[in-house]
C-alpha positions in Angstrom: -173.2 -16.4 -11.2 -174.8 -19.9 -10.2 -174.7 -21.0 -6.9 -171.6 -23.7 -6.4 -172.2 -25.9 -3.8 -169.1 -28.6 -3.0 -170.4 -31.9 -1.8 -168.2 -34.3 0.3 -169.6 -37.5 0.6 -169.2 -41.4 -0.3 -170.1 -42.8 -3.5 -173.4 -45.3 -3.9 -173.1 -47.5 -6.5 -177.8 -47.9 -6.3 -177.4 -44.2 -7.4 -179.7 -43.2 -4.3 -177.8 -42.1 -1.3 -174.2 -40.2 -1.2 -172.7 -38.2 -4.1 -175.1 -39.2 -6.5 -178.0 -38.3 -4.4 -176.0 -34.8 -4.0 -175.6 -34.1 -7.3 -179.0 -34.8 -8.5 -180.6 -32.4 -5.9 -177.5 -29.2 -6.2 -178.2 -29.6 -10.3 -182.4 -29.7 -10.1 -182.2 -26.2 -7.9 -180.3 -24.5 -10.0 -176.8 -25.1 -8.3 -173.4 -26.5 -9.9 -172.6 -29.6 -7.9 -168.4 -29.6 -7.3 -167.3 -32.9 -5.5 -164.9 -34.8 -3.0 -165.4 -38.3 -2.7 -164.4 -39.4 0.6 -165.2 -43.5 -0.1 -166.6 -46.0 -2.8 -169.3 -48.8 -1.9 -170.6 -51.2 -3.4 -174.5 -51.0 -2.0 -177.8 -51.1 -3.6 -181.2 -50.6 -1.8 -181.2 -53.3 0.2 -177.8 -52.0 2.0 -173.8 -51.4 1.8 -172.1 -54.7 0.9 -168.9 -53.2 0.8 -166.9 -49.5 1.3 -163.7 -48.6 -0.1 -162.3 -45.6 1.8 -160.6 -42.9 0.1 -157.1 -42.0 1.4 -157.9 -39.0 3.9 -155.2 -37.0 2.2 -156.7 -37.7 -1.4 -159.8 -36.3 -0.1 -158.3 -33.5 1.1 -156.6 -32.9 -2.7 -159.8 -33.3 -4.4 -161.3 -30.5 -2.1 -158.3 -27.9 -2.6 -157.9 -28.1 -6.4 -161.7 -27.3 -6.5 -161.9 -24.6 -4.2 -158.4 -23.1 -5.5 -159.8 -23.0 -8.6 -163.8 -22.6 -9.6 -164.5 -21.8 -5.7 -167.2 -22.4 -3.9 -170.6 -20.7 -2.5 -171.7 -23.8 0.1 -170.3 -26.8 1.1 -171.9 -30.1 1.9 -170.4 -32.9 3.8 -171.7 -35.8 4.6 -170.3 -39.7 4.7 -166.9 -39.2 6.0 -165.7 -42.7 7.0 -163.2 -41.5 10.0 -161.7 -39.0 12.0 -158.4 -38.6 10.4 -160.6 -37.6 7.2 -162.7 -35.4 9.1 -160.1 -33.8 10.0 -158.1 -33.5 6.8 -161.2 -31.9 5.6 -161.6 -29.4 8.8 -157.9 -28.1 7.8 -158.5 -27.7 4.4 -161.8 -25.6 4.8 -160.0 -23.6 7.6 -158.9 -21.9 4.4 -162.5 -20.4 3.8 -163.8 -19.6 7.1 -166.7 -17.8 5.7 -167.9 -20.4 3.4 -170.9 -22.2 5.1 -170.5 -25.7 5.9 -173.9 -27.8 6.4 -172.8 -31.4 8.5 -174.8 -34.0 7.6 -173.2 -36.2 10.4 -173.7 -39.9 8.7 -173.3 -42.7 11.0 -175.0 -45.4 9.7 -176.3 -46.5 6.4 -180.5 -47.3 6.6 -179.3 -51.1 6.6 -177.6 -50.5 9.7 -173.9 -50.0 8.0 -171.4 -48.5 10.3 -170.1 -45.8 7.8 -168.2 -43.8 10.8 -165.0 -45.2 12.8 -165.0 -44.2 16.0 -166.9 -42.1 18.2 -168.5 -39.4 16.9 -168.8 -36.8 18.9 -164.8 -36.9 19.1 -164.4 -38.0 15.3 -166.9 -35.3 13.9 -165.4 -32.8 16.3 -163.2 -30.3 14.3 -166.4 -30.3 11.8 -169.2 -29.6 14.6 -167.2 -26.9 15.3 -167.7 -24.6 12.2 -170.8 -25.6 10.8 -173.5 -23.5 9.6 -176.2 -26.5 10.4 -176.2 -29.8 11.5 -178.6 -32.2 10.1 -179.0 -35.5 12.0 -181.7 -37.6 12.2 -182.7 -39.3 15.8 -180.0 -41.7 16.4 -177.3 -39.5 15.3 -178.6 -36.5 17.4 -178.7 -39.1 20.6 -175.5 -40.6 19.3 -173.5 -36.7 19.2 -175.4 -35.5 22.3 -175.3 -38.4 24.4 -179.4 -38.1 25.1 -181.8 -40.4 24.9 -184.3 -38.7 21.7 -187.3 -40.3 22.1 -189.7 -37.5 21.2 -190.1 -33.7 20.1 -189.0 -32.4 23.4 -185.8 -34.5 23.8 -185.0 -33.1 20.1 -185.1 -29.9 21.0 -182.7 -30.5 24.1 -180.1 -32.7 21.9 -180.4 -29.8 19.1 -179.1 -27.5 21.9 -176.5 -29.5 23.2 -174.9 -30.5 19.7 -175.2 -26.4 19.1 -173.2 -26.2 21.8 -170.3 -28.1 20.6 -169.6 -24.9 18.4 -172.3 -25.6 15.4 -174.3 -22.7 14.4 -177.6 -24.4 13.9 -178.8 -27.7 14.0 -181.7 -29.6 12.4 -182.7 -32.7 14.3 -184.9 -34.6 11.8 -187.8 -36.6 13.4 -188.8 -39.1 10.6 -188.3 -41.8 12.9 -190.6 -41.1 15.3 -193.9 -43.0 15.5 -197.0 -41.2 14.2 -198.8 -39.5 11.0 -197.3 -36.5 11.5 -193.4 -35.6 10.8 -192.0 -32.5 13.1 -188.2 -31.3 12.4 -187.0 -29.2 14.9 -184.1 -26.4 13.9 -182.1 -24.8 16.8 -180.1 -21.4 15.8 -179.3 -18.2 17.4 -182.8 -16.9 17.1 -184.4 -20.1 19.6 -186.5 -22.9 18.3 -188.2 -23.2 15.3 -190.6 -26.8 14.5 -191.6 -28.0 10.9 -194.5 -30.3 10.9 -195.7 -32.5 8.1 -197.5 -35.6 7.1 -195.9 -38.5 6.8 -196.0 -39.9 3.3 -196.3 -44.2 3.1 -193.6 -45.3 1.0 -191.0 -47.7 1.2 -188.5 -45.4 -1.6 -187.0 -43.3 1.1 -183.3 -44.1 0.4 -180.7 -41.3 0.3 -183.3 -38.7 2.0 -180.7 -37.6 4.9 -178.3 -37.2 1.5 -181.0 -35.1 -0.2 -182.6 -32.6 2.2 -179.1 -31.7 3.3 -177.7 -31.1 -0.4 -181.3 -28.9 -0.8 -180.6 -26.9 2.3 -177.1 -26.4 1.3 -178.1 -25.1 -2.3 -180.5 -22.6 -1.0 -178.0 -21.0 1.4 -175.6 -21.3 -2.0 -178.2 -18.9 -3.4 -178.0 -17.0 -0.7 -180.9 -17.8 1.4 -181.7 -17.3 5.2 -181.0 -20.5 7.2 -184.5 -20.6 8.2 -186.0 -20.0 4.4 -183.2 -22.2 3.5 -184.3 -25.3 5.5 -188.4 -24.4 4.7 -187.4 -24.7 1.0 -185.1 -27.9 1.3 -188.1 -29.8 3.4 -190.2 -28.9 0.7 -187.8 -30.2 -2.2 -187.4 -33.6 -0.5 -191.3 -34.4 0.4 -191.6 -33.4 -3.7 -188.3 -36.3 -4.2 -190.2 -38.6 -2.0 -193.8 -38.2 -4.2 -191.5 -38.6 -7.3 -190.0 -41.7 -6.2 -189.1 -44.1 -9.4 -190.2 -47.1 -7.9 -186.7 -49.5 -7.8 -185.1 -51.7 -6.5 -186.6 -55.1 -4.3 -185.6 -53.1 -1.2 -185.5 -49.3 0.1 -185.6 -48.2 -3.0 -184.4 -44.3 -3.4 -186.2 -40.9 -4.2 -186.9 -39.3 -7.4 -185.4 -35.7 -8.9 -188.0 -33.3 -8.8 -186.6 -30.7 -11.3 -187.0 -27.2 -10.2 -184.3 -25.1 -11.5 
């Protein structure tokens, strides 16, 4: 059967970031991309002019009907807006305890958006808790474990300490930090693992955070190890990075590398 993958995440209206971005990546590996849309904005790539939130309990409707009825191998969450719809979404996947869950905890929008109420190691709580992997980039790693992630070694410490909030894994992303080469570093059960790259010189890097996770989340829909899992979604964004299309007058977003 193809892998189903349920992403949970806030419309963009550029197309780059959000569902969109979700859906592109699930579809081009092979997956069938299920949604919840947790919010409407009006944003292009020069950043979020408005957001319409989606009724927390709406959201949670969207996500039952789906899973009640073509189920569900993988989940995806990302923009979530506030805590009362992370947690009508934690209650509603308490359902499926088994089905994976990867968190892609989104704070902010690149402009600088606040696109979470409240704060977030208390709103994402009930969410942290059963994840199969966290995905945060630098702020959001500092912002959930209250450190100060300046470099690899401070990732590798905030990694730990948002695993030990009750996530399984967690991949602090490093493409914010100064230099020519990228390193990600994954905490899980089995230690620390580091993924190193070049960094490619482009201003179309919209809706990466979106797209990586959605990747990662596909592979472990086709049932792939965490660690093969997050090797193979690095790899599919740097490829939607090199295929960027080009638009927009601002950050302008990635491309669909098909690979199904």
């Amino acid at each position: 059967m193809i892998a189903r993958v349920l992403a949970v995440a806030g419309s963009d209206s550029g197309g780059g970031a959000g569902i969109q971005a979700d859906i592109r990546a699930i579809t081009a590996l092979g997956g069938f991309a299920l949604t919840a849309v947790t919010a409407v904005t009006a944003q292009d790539t020069l950043g979020v002019h408005a957001v319409h939130p989606v009724p927390a309990a709406f959201v949670a409707e969207q996500i039952r009907v789906v899973l009640a009825d073509l189920g569900a191998d993988a989940v995806k969450c990302g923009m979530l807006g506030d805590a009362a719809t992370v947690a009508a979404v934690a209650a509603l996947l308490a359902q499926w305890p088994a089905l994976p869950l990867v968190l892609d905890p989104v704070l902010r929008a690149t402009s600088g958006a606040a696109l979470l109420a409240g704060e977030p190691r208390a709103a994402l709580a009930p969410l942290l808790a059963r994840a199969a992997l966290v995905t945060p980039n630098l702020a959001e790693a500092a912002a959930l474990s209250g450190l100060a992630v300046a470099d690899v070694a401070a990732m590798v410490r905030a990694g730990q300490a948002i695993r030990a909030m009750g996530a399984a894994a967690v991949l602090v992303k490093g493409g914010h930090l100064a230099g020519e080469r990228l390193t990600d570093v994954l905490v899980d059960a089995e230690g620390v693992a580091t993924f190193a790259g070049g960094r490619i010189a482009t201003r179309h890097l919209h809706g990466t955070g979106c797209t990586l996770a959605a990747a990662i989340t596909t592979h472990l829909a086709r049932g792939q190890p965490l660690r093969t899992a997050v090797a193979a979604g690095r790899d599919y964004l740097r490829a939607a990075i090199l295929a960027a299309p080009g638009l927009g007058a601002g950050q302008g977003p990635v491309g669909t590398p098909w690979q199904a």
